[in-house]
N, C-alpha and C positions, 0 to 999 in steps of 0.2 A: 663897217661901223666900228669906231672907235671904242672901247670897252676900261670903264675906269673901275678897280677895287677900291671897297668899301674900307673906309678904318673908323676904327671904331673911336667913339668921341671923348674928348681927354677927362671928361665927369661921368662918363658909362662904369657902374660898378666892377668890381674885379672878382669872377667867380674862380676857383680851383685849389689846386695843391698849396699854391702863394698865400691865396687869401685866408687858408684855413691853418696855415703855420703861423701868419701874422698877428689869428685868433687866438691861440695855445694859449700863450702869454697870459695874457689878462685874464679866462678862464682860468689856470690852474691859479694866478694870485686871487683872485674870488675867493677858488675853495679854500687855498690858507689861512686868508683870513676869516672864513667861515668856519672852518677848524682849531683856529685861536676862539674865538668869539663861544666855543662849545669846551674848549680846555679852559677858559677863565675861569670858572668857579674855583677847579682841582688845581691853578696854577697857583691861584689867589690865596687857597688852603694852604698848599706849598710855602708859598713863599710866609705868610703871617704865621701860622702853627709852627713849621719844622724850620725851615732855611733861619728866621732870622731869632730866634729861641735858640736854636743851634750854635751861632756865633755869639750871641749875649750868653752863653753861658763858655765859649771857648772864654772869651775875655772876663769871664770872673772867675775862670780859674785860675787867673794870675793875680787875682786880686785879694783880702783880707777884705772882705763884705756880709753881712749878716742880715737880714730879710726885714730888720725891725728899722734899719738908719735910711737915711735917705743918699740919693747916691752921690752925693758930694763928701759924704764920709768914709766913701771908697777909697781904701789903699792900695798901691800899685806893691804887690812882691815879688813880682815873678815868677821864678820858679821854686819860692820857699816851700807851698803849696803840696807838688810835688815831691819835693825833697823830704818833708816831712811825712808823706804818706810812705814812700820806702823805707825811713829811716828811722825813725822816732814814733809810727802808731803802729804797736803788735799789735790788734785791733786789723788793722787790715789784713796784716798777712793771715789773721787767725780766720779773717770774712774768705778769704782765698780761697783756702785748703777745704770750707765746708761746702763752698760752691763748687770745687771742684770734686768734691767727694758725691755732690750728691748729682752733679751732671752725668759720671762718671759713672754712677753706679745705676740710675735712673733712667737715664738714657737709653741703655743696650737691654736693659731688664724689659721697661717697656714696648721698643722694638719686637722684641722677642714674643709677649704677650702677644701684640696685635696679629703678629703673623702668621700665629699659632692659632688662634681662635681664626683669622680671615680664611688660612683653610679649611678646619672645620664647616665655615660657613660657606664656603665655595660648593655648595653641593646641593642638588633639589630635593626638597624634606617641605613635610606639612609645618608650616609656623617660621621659616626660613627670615622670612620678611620680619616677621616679631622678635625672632631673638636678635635678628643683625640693627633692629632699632632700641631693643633694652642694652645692647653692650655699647654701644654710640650714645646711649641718654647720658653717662656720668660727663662723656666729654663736652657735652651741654652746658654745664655748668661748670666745667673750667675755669678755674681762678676767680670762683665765686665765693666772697663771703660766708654766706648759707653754707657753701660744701664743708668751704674750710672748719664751719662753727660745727655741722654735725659730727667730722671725721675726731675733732677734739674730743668731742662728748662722747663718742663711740671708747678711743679709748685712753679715758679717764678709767682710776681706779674703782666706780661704780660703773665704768660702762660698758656697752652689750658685749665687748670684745673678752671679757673676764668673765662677765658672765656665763657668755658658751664656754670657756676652759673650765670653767668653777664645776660645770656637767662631769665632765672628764677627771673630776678633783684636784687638779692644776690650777695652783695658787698664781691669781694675776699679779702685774705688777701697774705702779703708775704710771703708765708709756710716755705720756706726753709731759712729765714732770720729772722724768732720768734722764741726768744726760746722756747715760749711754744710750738711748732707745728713743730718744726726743726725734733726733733729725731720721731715724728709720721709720718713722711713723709717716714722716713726709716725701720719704721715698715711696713707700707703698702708697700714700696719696696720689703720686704721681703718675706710676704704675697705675694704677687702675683706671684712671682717665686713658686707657688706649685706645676709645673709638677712632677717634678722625683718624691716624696711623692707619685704623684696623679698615675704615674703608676705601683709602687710597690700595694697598696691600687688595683686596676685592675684586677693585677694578684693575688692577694688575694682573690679576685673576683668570682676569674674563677675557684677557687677551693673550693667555698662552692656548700655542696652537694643539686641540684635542690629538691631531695625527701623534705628536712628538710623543706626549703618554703612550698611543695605541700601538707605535714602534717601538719602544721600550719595552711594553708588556711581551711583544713577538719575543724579544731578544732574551725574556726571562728577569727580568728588572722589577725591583720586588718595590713595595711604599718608598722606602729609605733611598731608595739607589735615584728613583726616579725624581723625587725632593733635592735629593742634591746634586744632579747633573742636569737635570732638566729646568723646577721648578725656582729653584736660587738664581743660574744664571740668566734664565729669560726675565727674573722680577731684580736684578741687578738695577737697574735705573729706576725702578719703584723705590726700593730701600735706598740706593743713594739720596735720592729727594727727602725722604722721611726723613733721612740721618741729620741733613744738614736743616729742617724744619727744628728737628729735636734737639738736634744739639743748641741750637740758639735758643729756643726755648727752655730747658733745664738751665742755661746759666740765669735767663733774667728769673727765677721762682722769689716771688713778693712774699703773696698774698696768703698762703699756706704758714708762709713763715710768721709772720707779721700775729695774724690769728692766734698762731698757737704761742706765742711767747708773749702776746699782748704788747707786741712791737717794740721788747726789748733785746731779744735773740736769745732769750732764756731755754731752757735753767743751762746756766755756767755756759753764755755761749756757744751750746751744742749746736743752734739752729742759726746763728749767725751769718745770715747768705748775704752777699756783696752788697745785693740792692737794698736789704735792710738796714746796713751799718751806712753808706750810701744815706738815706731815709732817715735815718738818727742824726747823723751828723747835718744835714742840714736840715731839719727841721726840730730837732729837738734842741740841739747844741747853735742852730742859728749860723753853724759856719757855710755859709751858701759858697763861696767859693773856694773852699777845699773838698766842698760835696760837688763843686762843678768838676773838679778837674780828677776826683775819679771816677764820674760819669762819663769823661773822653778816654782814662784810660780803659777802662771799662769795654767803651765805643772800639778801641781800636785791639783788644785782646778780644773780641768776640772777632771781629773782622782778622786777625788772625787766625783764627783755628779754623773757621770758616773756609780760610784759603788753605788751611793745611788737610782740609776735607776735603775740598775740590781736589785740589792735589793726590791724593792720595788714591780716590776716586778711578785713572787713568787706570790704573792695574789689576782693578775687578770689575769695574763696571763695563758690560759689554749690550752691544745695541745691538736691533734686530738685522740693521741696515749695514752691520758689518764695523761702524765707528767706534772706537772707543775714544 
C-alpha cells in the first residue's frame, strides 16, 4: 500500500522559535510606548519648566531686555552683556569672592560636623533614634524663611546669642549688622543644617564591615588609627557624594542671604552671594538679560568645579569592589 505524507496546509498557524522572534518586535514596541505614555507627564515638565526656560533665557542673555517692555523692544547686543559683567561691574567680582569665601569655608566646616556627630551616632544607646531626628530637624527647614528670620533675630544685638555671652560678661556685638561678622553668621547658618550629610555619613556607617574594627583592635590600633585607615577609606564614596551634593549647594545660598540683608547684600556688601546680586539685577534693576547671562555663567562655573571634583575624586576615593 502506497503511503502519502501529510503537509501541513498553507493557512495552518506557525508554532515555535520562528513565530516567537516574529513576536518580539511588536511586544517590546508596546512596552516603549507604554513607557513613553508613563514618562509624559516628567517629559512634559522637562520640556515646559527647564528645556525651554533654559534657552529663552540663553537668548536674553544676548539681548538688553527688562521685564516691564514687551518683547518687541528687545535689543540684540550680543556679547556686551558679558563683557560688561567682566569688565565694567565690581559688583560681580565682589558677588565672586563672597560666594566663594562662603562655599569654601562652609562647605568642609559642615562635612566635618556631620561626620563627626554620624559617628557618635553610629553606636546603640537609649534615645539613639531621638537624637539622630533632633540633629536632622534644622536640615528640615533648609533654605526656609522662618529659619532664616529666627537665626537673624538670634543674633541681633538684643538677641539670645549676646544674651548667653552677657552671663559670661562678654559684651556682644551686632552680628548681623558688621560687616565683618555679617557673612560668618551665614556660615554658621549653614553649618548647622548638617543633618541630610549627617545621615548619608550613618548609612555609610552601617556598612563598614565590624571584622575590619575587630582586626585592627587584635593588631593594637587605638580610636584614631582605626578612623583613619579604616573608617575614612571605606566611607571614601560616602564623602565624595556629599562633597559634590555640598559643594553645589554652598554656591547657590539665596535665602539666608536675602533675609539677612533685606535683599540688598548688606551691610557694605559683606553678604553679597552671586545669586542675590544675580536677583538684584534682574529684578530690582529690571535688567533681565544681563541677569540671564550670569545665570549661564553661573551654569557653567558650577559645572566646572563639579568636574574638577569628580576629577580629583580618582585619587582618594576607593571602592569596596576594588575600582577607583
Amino acid at each position: 500500500m502506497a503511503t502519502t505524507t501529510a503537509r501541513p496546509s498553507p493557512t495552518a498557524p506557525t508554532t515555535g522559535p520562528a513565530a516567537t522572534r516574529r513576536g518580539r518586535p511588536a511586544r517590546h514596541k508596546a512596552e516603549g510606548t507604554a513607557g513613553y505614555v508613563f514618562l509624559s507627564p516628567w517629559l512634559l515638565g522637562l520640556l515646559t519648566i527647564t528645556a525651554v526656560p533654559m534657552l529663552m533665557s540663553l537668548y536674553l542673555s544676548f539681548t538688553n531686555y527688562d521685564v516691564l517692555s514687551d518683547w518687541e523692544s528687545m535689543e540684540w547686543v550680543g556679547l556686551d552683556n558679558y563683557r560688561t559683567m567682566f569688565t565694567e561691574d565690581p559688583s560681580f567680582w565682589h558677588a565672586v569672592q563672597t560666594t566663594l569665601t562662603f562655599a569654601l569655608v562652609a562647605t568642609p566646616l559642615k562635612l566635618a560636623a556631620a561626620l563627626g556627630v554620624a559617628v557618635l551616632l553610629n553606636r546603640s544607646f537609649t534615645g539613639a533614634g531621638l537624637f539622630r531626628g533632633l540633629f536632622y530637624l534644622p536640615s528640615l527647614l533648609g533654605g526656609s524663611v522662618a529659619l532664616a528670620i529666627v537665626w537673624v533675630s538670634m543674633f541681633n544685638r538684643d538677641g539670645a546669642v549676646n544674651s548667653f555671652l552677657g552671663w559670661f560678661g562678654i559684651e556682644g556685638k551686632a552680628w548681623v549688622n558688621d560687616p565683618d561678622y555679617a557673612l560668618g553668621t551665614l556660615i554658621l547658618l549653614a553649618v548647622w543644617q548638617f543633618g541630610a550629610p549627617m545621615v548619608i555619613f550613618l548609612a555609610g556607617l552601617k556598612q563598614v564591615p565590624v571584622e575590619l574594627y575587630e582586626a585592627a583592635e587584635v593588631d593594637g590600633a587605638g580610636p584614631v588609627r582605626k578612623f583613619l585607615s579604616i573608617t575614612l577609606p571605606m566611607l571614601s564614596p560616602v564623602i565624595f557624594f556629599n562633597l559634590v551634593l555640598e559643594t553645589i549647594n554652598g554656591f547657590q545660598g539665596f535665602t539666608s542671604a536675602f533675609v539677612l540683608s533685606n535683599g540688598t547684600g548688606g551691610p557694605v556688601d559683606s553678604t553679597l552671594m552671586y545669586t542675590l546680586h544675580l536677583y538684584i539685577k534682574g529684578w530690582n534693576e529690571y535688567q533681565m538679560g544681563y541677569a540671564s547671562a550670569m545665570a549661564w555663567v553661573f551654569l557653567l562655573a558650577i559645572g566646572l568645579v563639579t568636574a574638577v571634583v569628580f576629577r580629583t575624586g580618582r585619587f582618594w576615593v576607593h571602592y569596596s569592589d576594588g575600582e577607583d
